[in-house]
C-alpha positions in Angstrom: 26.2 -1.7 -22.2 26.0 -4.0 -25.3 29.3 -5.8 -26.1 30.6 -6.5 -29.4 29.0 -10.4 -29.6 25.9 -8.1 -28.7 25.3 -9.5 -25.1 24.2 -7.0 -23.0 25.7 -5.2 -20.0 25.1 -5.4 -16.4 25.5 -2.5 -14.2 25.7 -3.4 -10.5 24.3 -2.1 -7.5 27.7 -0.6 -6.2 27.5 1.7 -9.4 24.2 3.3 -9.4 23.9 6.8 -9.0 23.8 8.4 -6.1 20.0 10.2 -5.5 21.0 13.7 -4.9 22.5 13.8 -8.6 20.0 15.9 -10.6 17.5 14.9 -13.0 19.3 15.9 -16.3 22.7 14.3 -15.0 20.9 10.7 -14.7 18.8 11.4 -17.9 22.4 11.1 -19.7 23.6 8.4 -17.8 21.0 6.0 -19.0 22.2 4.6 -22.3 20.1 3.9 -25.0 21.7 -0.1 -25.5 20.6 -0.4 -21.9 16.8 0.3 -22.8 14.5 -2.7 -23.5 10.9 -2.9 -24.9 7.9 -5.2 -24.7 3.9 -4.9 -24.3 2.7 -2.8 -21.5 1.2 -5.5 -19.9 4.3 -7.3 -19.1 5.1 -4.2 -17.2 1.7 -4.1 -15.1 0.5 -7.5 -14.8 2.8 -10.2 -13.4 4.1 -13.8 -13.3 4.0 -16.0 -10.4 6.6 -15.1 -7.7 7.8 -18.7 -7.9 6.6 -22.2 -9.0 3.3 -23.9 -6.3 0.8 -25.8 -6.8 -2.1 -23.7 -7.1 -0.4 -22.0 -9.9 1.2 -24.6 -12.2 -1.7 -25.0 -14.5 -3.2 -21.9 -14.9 -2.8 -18.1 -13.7 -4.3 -14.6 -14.0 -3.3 -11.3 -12.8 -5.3 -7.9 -13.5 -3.9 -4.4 -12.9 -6.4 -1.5 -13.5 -7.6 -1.9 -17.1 -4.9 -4.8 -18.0 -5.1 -8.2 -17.5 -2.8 -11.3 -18.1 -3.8 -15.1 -18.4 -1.3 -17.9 -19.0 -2.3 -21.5 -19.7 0.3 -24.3 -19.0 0.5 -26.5 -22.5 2.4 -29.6 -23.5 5.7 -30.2 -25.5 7.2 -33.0 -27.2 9.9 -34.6 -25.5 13.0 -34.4 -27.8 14.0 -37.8 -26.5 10.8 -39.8 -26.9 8.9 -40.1 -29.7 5.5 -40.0 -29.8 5.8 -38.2 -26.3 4.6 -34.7 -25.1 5.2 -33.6 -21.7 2.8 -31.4 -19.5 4.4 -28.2 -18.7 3.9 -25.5 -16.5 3.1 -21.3 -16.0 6.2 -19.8 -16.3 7.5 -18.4 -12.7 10.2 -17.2 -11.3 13.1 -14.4 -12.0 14.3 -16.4 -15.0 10.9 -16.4 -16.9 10.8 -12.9 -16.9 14.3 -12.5 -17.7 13.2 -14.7 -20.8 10.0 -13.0 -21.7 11.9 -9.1 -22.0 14.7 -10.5 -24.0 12.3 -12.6 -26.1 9.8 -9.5 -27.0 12.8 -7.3 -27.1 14.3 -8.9 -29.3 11.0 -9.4 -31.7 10.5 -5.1 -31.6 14.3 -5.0 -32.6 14.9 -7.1 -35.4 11.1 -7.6 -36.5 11.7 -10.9 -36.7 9.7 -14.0 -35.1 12.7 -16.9 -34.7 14.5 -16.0 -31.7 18.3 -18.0 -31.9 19.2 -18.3 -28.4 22.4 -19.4 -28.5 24.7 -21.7 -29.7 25.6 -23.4 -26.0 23.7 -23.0 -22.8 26.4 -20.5 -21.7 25.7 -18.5 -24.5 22.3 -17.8 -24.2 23.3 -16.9 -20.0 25.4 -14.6 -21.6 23.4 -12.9 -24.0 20.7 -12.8 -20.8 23.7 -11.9 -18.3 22.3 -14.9 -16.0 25.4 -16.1 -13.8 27.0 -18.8 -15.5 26.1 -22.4 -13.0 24.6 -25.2 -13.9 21.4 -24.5 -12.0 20.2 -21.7 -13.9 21.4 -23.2 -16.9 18.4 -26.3 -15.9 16.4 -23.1 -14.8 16.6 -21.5 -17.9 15.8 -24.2 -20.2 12.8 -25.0 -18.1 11.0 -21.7 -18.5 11.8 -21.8 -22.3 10.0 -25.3 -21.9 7.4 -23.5 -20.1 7.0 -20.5 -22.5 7.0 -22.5 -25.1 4.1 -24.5 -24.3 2.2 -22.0 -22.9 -0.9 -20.2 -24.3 -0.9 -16.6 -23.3 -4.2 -14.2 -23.2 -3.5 -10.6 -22.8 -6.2 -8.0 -22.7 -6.7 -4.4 -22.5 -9.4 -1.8 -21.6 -9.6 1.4 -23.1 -10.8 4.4 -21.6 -12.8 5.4 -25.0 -14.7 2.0 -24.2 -12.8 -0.2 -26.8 -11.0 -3.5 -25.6 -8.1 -5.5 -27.1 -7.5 -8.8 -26.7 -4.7 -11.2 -27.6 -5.1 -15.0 -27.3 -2.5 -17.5 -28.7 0.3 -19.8 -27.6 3.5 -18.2 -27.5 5.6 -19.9 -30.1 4.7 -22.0 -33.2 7.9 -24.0 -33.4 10.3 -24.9 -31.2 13.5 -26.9 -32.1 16.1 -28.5 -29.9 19.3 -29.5 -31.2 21.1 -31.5 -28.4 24.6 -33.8 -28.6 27.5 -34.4 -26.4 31.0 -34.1 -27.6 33.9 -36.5 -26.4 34.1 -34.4 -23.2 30.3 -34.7 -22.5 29.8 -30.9 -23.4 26.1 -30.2 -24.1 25.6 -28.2 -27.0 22.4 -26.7 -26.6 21.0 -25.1 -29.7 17.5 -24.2 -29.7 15.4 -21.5 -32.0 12.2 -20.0 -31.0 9.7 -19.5 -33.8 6.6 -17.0 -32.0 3.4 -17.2 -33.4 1.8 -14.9 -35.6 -0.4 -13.3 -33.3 2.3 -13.2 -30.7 4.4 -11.2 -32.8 1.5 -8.9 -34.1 0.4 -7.8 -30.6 4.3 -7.1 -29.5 4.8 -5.0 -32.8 1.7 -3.2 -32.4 3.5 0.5 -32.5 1.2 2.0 -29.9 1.6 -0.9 -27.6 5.6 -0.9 -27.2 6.7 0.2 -23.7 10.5 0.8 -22.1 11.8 -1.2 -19.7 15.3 -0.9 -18.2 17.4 -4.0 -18.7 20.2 -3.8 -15.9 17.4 -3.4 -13.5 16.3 -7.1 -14.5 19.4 -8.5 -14.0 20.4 -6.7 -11.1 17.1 -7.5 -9.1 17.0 -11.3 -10.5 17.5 -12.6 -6.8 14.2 -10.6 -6.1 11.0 -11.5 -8.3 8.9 -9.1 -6.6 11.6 -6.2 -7.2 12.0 -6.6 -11.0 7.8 -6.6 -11.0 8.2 -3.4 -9.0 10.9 -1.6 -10.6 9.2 -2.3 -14.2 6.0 -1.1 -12.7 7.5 2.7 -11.6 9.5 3.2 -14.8 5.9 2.4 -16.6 4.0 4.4 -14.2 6.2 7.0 -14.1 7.4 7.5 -17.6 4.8 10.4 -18.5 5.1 12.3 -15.1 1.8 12.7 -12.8 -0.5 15.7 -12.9 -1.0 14.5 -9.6 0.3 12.5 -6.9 -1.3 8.8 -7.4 -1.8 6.7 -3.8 -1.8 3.1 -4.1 -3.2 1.3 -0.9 -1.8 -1.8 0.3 -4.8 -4.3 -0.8 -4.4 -3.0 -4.3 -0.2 -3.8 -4.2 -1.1 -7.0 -2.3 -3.4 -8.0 -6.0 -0.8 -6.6 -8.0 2.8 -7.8 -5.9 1.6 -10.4 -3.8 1.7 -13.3 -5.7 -2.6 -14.1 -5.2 -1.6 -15.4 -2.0 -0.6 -14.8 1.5 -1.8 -12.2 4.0 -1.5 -8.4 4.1 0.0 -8.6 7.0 2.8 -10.7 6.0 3.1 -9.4 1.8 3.3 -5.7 3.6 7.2 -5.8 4.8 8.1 -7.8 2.5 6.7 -5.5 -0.2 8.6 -2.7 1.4 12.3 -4.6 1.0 11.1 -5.2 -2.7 10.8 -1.9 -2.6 13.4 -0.7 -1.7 15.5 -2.8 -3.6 14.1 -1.4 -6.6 14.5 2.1 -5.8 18.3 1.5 -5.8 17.8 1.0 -9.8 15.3 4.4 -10.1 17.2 6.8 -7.6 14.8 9.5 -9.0 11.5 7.8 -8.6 9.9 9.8 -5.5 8.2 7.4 -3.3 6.4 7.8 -0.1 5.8 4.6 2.2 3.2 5.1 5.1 1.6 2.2 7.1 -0.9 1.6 4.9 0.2 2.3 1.5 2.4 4.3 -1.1 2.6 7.6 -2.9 4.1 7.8 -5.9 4.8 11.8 -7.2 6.0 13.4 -10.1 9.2 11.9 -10.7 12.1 12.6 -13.7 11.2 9.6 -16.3 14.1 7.2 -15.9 13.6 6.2 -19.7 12.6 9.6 -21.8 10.5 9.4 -24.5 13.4 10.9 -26.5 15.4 7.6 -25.8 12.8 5.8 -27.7 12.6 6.3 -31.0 16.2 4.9 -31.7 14.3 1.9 -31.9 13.0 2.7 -35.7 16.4 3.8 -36.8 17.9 0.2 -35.6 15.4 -1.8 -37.5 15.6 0.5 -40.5 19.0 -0.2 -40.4 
């Protein structure tokens, strides 16, 4: 649901549709406004679960023929001149929250400044992150982090052909902080992506759906949002035939590129699980050692898609 300042809705677990409602019943349910786009390998290759370590300076996760790199960078600190501060990979339910809205908003208004918001509880409420002070500090870090980073996305073709993207994020980022008598921080930043950033997210046969309240809904659960933007990906075409994905290969592609099986497995399952609530339709079998994913109504139809042209010819 998109209000009328254009923030968008969030429909909670309590309200999702119950699994034995047909296919063509939930197909109208699912609102265009409620539909989201980015590059498909957002939606196959991963951030890190959460912030460590071994991951704060550089990451890379591969799924199939798709692979994502990020490279932490430096910014300048607003408050110290001649001063940049070393960053960090983006992580965490928040940076993915981020990156959708950022390229969705890109494919939407072919545009490459992103306004944010006027205040820190504006751009929450454009994102639908609870309004608190700790997400707000959350937030701002993994714009930081974004930012600053350089990002590397690359594609295999099955014709043999490869594509590769490699290019920091944004060219220009600009913070306009102050404190009124009450000690209100007005926090008015604009993102400026780069020009190869915005040319790989426009590319016309490289846009893929992504279901928005899902995000927001699962944004206690990293490893859920991955999930649930992985089946409505995967199962957007329907199958010819049933696909089985072992649990070493969800370990690579869920686990974070650390931990054992034996601990990632359960864990994975509750992810699951948690997901599912947000793709009643998606049929999913779990045995002991892996998953099956079957043909499955499309929880975004290709018909829901092409609105997109008809917005930005508007």
């Amino acid at each position: 649901m998109t209000t009328k300042s254009g923030q968008r809705g969030l429909i909670r677990a309590g309200e999702l549709l119950p699994e034995v409602l047909p296919a063509s019943l939930f197909d109208e349910v699912i609102r265009p406004e409620d539909v989201g786009y980015t590059h498909p390998v957002f939606l196959q290759c991963f951030m890190p679960l959460r912030h460590r370590p071994d991951n704060k300076d550089d990451w890379q996760t591969d799924c199939g023929r798709a692979s994502l790199v990020i490279t932490a960078g430096k910014l300048v600190d607003p408050n110290k001149p001649n001063t940049f501060v070393k960053m960090t990979v983006p992580a965490g339910p928040k940076a993915r929250i981020l990156n959708a809205y950022i390229n969705d908003y890109i494919l939407r208004e072919r545009t490459k400044t992103i306004p944010l918001g006027e205040t820190m509880r504006d751009a929450m409420e454009r994102m639908n992150i609870p309004i608190c002070g700790s997400n707000g500090k959350e937030l701002e870090k993994e714009l930081k982090n974004f930012a600053a980073a350089e990002i590397i996305l690359g594609v295999w073709d099955q014709d043999g052909s490869a594509h590769q993207l490699q290019t920091k994020l944004a060219r220009r980022l600009s913070f306009w902080i102050e404190r009124n008598a009450n000690q209100k921080v007005f926090w008015q930043p604009d993102l400026d992506v780069s020009d190869e950033y915005y040319n790989a997210i426009t590319e016309p046969d490289r846009m893929a759906p992504y279901y928005w309240p899902a995000l927001v809904g699962l944004q206690h659960n990293p490893r859920a949002m991955d999930i649930h933007c992985f089946l409505v990906y995967r199962l957007r075409n329907g199958l010819k035939r049933p696909v089985v994905l072992h649990a070493k290969v969800l370990h690579a592609m869920f686990g974070g590129n650390r931990g054992l099986l034996k601990h990632f497995w359960p864990e994975f399952k509750k992810a699951l699980a948690e997901a599912h609530k947000f793709y009643p339709n998606a049929i999913i079998e779990v045995k002991n050692d892996c998953i099956i994913l079957k043909d499955s109504p499309p929880l975004i139809p290709y018909r829901k898609m092409p609105r997109l042209s008809r917005i930005t010819e508007a």
